[in-house]
N, C-alpha and C positions, 0 to 999 in steps of 0.2 A: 830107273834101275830095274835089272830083270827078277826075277826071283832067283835065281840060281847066283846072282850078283849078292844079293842082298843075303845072300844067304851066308858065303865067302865072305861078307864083311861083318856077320854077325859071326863067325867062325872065330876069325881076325882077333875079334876083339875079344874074345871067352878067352883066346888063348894069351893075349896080352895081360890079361887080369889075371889069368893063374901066374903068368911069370911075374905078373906084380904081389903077389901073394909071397911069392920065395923071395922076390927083392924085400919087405917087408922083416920077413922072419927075421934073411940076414942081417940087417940093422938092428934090430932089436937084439941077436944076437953079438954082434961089436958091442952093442951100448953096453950092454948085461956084462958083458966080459972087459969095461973100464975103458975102450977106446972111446974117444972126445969127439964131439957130436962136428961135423965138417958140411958146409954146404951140397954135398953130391948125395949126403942120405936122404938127401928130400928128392931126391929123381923117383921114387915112387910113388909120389904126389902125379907128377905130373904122369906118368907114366901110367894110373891110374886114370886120369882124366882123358887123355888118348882114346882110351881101352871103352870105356864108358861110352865115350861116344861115336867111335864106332860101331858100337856094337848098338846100340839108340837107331843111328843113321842106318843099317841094315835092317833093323827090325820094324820100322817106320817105312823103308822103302816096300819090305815084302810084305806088308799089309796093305799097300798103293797096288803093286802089283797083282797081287791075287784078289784085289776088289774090280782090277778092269779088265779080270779075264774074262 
């Protein structure tokens, strides 16, 4: 991967994880306010794990990269 690649997937993934951030609050927000816990509030589990490792895989590629320049 190029460094300008890796770079865009370390981007990718900062910004998955801030919207995993506001997916968070919101549920904690439902729960606080009495609504019953449903299988879909865990999408920021996963959505979190995504984010994490894209942003791993970018940051691993542009240290490959910029070692074989």
């Amino acid at each position: 991967m190029t460094n300008e690649k890796a770079t865009i997937s370390m981007v990718f993934g900062i910004l998955i994880l801030a919207m995993t951030v506001v997916m968070v609050i919101s549920v904690v927000v439902m729960l606080a306010n009495g609504a019953k816990f449903v299988p879909v509030m865990a999408a920021p589990a996963i959505s979190l794990g995504v984010g994490v490792l894209m942003y791993r895989s970018g940051k691993k590629s542009g240290k490959k990269s910029a070692q074989s320049s």
